[in-house]
C-alpha positions as CSV (number, residue, x, y, z in Angstrom):
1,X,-8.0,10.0,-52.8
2,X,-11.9,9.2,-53.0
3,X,-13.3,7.4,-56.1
4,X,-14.9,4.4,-57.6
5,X,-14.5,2.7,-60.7
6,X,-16.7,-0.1,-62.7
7,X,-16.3,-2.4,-65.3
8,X,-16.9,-5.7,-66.5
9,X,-16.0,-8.3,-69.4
10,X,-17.0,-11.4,-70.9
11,X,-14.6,-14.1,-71.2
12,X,-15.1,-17.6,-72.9
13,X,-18.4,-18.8,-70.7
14,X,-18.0,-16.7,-67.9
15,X,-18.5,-12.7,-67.1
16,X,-16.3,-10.9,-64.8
17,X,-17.4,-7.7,-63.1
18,X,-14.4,-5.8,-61.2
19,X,-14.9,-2.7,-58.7
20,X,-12.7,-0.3,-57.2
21,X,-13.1,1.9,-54.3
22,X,-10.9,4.3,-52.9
23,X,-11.0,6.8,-49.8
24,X,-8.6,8.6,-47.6
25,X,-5.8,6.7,-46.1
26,X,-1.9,8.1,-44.7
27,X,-1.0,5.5,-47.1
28,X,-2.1,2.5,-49.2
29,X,-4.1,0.0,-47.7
30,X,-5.8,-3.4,-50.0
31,X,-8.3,-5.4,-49.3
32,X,-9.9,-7.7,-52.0
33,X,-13.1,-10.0,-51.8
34,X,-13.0,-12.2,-54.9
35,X,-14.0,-16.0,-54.9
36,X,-11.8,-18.6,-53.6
37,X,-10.0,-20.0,-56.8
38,X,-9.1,-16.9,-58.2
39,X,-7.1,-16.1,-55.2
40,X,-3.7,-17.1,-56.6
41,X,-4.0,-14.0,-58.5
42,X,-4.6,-11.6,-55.5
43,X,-1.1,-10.0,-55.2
44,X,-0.4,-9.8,-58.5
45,X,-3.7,-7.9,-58.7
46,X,-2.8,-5.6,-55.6
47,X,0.7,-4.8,-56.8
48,X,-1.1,-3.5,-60.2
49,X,-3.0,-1.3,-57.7
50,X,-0.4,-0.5,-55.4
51,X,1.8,1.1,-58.3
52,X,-1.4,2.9,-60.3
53,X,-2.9,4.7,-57.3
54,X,0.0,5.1,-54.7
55,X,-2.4,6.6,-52.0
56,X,-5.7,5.5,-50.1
57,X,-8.0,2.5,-48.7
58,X,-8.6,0.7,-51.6
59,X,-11.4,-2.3,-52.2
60,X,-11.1,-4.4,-54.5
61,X,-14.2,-6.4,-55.2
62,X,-14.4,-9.0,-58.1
63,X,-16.8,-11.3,-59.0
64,X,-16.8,-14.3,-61.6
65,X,-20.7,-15.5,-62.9
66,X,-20.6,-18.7,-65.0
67,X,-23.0,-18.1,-67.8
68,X,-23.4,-21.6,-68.8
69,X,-23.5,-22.9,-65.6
70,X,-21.0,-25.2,-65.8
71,X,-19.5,-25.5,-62.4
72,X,-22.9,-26.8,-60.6
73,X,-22.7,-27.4,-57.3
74,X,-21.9,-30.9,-55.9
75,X,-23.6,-33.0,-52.9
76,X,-20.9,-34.1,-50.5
77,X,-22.9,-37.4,-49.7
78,X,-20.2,-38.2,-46.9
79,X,-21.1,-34.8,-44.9
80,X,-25.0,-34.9,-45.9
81,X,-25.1,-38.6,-44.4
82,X,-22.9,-37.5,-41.3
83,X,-25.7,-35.1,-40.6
84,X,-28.6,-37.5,-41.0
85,X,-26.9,-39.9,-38.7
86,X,-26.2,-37.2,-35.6
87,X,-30.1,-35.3,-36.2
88,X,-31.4,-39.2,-36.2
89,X,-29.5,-39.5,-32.6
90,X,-31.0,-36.6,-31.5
91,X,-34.5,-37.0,-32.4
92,X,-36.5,-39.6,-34.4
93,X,-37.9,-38.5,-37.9
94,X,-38.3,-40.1,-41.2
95,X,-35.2,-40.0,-43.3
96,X,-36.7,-37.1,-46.1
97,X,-37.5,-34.9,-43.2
98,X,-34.0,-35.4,-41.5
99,X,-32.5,-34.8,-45.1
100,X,-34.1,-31.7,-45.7
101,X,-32.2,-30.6,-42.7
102,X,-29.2,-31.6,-43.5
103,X,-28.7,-30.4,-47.1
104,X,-28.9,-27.2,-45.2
105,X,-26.1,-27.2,-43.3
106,X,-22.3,-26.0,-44.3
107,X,-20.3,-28.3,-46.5
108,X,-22.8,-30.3,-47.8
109,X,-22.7,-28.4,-51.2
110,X,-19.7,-27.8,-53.1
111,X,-18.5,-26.4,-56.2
112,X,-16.1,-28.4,-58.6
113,X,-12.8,-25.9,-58.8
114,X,-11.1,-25.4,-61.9
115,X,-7.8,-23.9,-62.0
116,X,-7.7,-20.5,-64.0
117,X,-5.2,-20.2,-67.1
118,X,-3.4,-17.7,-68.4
119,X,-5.3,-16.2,-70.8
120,X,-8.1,-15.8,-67.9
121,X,-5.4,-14.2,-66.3
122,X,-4.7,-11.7,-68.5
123,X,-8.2,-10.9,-69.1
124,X,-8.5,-10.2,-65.4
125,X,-5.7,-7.8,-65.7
126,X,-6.8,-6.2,-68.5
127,X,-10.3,-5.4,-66.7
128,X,-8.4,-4.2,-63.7
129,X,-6.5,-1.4,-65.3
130,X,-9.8,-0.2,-67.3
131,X,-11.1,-0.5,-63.7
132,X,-7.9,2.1,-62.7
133,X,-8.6,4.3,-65.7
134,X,-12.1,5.0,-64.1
135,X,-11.1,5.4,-60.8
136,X,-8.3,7.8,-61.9
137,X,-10.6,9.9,-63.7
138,X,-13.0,10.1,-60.9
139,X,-9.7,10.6,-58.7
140,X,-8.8,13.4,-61.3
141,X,-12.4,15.0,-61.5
142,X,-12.6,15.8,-57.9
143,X,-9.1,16.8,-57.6
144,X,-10.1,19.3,-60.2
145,X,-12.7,21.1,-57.9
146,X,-10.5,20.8,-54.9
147,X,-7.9,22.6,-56.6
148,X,-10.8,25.1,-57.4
149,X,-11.4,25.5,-53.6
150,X,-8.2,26.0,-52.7
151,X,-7.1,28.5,-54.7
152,X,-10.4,30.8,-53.7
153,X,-9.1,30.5,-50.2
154,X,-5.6,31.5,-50.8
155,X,-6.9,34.4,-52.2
156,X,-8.6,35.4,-49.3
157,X,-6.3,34.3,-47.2
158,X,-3.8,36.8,-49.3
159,X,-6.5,39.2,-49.0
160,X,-6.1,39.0,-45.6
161,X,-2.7,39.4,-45.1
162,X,-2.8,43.2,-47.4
163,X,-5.5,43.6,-44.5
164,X,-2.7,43.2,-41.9
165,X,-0.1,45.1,-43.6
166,X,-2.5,48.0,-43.3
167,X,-3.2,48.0,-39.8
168,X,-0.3,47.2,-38.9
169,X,1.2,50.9,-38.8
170,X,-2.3,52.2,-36.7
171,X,-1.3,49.3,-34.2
172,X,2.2,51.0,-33.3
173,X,0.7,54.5,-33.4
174,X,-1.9,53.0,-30.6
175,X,1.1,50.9,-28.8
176,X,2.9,54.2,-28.5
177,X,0.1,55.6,-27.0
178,X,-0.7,53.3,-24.4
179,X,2.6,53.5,-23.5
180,X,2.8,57.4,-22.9
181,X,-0.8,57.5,-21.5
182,X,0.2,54.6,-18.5
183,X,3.6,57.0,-17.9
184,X,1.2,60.2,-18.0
185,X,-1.0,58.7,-15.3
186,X,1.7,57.5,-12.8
187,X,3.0,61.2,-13.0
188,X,6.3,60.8,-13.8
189,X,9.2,63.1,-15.4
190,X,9.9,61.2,-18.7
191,X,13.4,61.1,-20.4
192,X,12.8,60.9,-24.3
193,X,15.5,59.5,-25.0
194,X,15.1,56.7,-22.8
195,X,11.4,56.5,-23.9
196,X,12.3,55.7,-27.4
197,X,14.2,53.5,-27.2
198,X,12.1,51.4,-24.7
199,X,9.2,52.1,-27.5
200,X,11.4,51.1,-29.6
201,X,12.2,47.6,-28.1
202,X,8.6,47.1,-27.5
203,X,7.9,47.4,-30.8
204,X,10.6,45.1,-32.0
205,X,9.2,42.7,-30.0
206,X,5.5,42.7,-31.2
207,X,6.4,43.1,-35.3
208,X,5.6,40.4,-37.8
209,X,7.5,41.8,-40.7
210,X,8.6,38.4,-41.2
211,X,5.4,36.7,-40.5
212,X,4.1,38.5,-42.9
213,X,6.6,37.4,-45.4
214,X,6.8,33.9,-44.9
215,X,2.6,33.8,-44.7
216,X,2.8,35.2,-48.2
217,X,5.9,32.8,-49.9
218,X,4.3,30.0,-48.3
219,X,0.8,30.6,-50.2
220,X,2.6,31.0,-53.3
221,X,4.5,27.7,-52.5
222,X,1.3,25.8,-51.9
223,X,0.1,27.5,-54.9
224,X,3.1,26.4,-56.9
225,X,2.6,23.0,-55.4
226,X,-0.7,22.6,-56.7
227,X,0.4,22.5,-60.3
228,X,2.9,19.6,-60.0
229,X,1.7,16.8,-61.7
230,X,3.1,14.2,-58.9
231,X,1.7,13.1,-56.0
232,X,1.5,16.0,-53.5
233,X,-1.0,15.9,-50.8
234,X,2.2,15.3,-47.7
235,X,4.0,18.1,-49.2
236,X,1.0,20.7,-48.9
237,X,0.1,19.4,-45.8
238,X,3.6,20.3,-44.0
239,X,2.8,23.9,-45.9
240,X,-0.3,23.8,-44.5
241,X,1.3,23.3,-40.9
242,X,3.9,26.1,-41.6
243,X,1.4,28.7,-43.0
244,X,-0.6,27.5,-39.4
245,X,2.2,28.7,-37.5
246,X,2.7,32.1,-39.1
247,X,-0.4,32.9,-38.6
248,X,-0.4,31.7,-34.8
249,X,2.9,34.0,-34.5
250,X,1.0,36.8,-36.0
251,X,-2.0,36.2,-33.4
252,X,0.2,35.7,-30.1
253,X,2.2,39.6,-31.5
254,X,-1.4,41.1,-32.4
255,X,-1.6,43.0,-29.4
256,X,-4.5,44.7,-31.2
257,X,-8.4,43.8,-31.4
258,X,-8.7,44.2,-35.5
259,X,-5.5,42.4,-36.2
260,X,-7.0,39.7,-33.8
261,X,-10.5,39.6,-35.6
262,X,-8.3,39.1,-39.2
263,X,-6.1,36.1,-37.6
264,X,-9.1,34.4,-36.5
265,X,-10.7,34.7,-40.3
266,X,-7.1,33.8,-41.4
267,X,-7.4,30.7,-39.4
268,X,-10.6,30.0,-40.1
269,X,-9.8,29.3,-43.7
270,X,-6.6,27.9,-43.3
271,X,-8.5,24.9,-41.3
272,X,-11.0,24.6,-44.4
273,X,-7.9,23.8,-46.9
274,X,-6.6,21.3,-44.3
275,X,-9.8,19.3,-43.5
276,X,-9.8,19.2,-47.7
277,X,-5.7,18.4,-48.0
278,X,-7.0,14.8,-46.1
279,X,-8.8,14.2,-49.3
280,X,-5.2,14.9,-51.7
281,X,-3.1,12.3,-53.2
């Protein structure tokens, strides 16, 4: 959702510069700082934003220079000679030396307003969706290396998961084992039968067949995900959160200190792709 975009114009006497900058947001938030007279325009200007860029906390800052310097500023006489009068009441001084105070103070300098046309209008407009363009491309840039990142962590994290498909047979064999080695130590006659099936249950209870399987379709999901051209950043978040509590599953059945050691890398890059997903359209 990050980027900036630039651009400015010249319009009959005046030149307009326009800026756009963008960073993460749950949704779309505008703010504009643009001079007074212009401010007619502002929602039209923030609907054109609102339906370009969909996503982020967007500033939109635009400024309007007068190159001929046609609208000079104007001395409000009436507030100027307000002021004189109260600083005279307050303390004696000659009249230039209680003016030179006064022209300081607020109001006593305005500018003559003239209202903007149509044409000025559309000029603005046109500025803001080169403005857009920019941002976009800056938008599409990033989202280029992020896409990048995630897919290298994807495949580790599918790395991983061929990891735990291979262990996962030695960490019955050792379940097993415990088991017969506690029931060897208390001494008692052991009905196979009976042992199996309790082994059995025990190991029902500890697989993650289908972790395993739903950790792997939802990588290729995100993956799939990733190449839609719409907007997309919710959706693989709320895979994000599923692949999250796959893995969690897989952790709380481990039961065994090298499946443990891969869950903790497996969530150690899982938290990397989220902390990036705030940063996704």
């Amino acid at each position: 959702m990050t980027g900036f975009g630039k651009a400015e114009i010249q319009f009959e006497n005046k030149n307009y510069i326009l800026e756009l900058r963008s960073l993460n947001s749950k949704g779309l938030e505008l703010n504009a700082r643009m001079p007074g007279q212009y401010r007619e325009i502002e929602i039209q200007l923030k609907k054109i934003i609102g339906e370009a860029l969909k996503r982020g906390k967007i500033d939109l800052n635009l400024n309007v220079e007068d190159i001929q310097q046609s609208n000079a500023k104007i001395i409000n006489v009436a507030a100027v000679n307000q002021y004189i009068d109260q600083l005279g009441k307050i303390q004696e001084a000659d009249r230039l030396e209680l003016l030179k105070i006064a022209i300081k103070l607020p109001d006593t300098l305005k500018t003559e307003m003239i209202d903007i046309d149509e044409k000025e209008i559309k000029t603005i407009e046109a500025l803001l969706n080169r403005v857009i363009g920019n941002l976009d491309q800056f938008r599409i840039d990033e989202g280029t290396i992020l896409a990048a990142d995630f897919k290298t962590r994807l495949l580790k994290l599918d790395a991983l998961i061929k990891e735990v498909v291979q262990i996962d047979p030695e960490r019955k064999e050792k379940v097993e084992k415990k088991l017969r080695s506690a029931l060897e130590e208390l001494q008692l006659e052991i009905d196979e039968n009976r042992f199996e099936q309790e082994l059995i249950y025990y190991i029902e209870k500890y697989d993650i067949t289908e972790e395993k399987v739903r950790l792997k379709n939802h990588i290729d999901y995100f993956n799939t995900t990733m190449e839609n051209a719409t907007s997309s950043g919710k959706k693989l978040g709320f895979i994000a959160q599923e692949m999250g509590r796959e893995i969690n599953t897989i952790g709380s059945k481990a039961n065994h200190a090298g499946l443990q050691k891969i869950v903790i890398q497996m969530k150690d890059e899982l938290e990397k792709i989220k902390e990036q997903l705030l940063n996704v359209l």
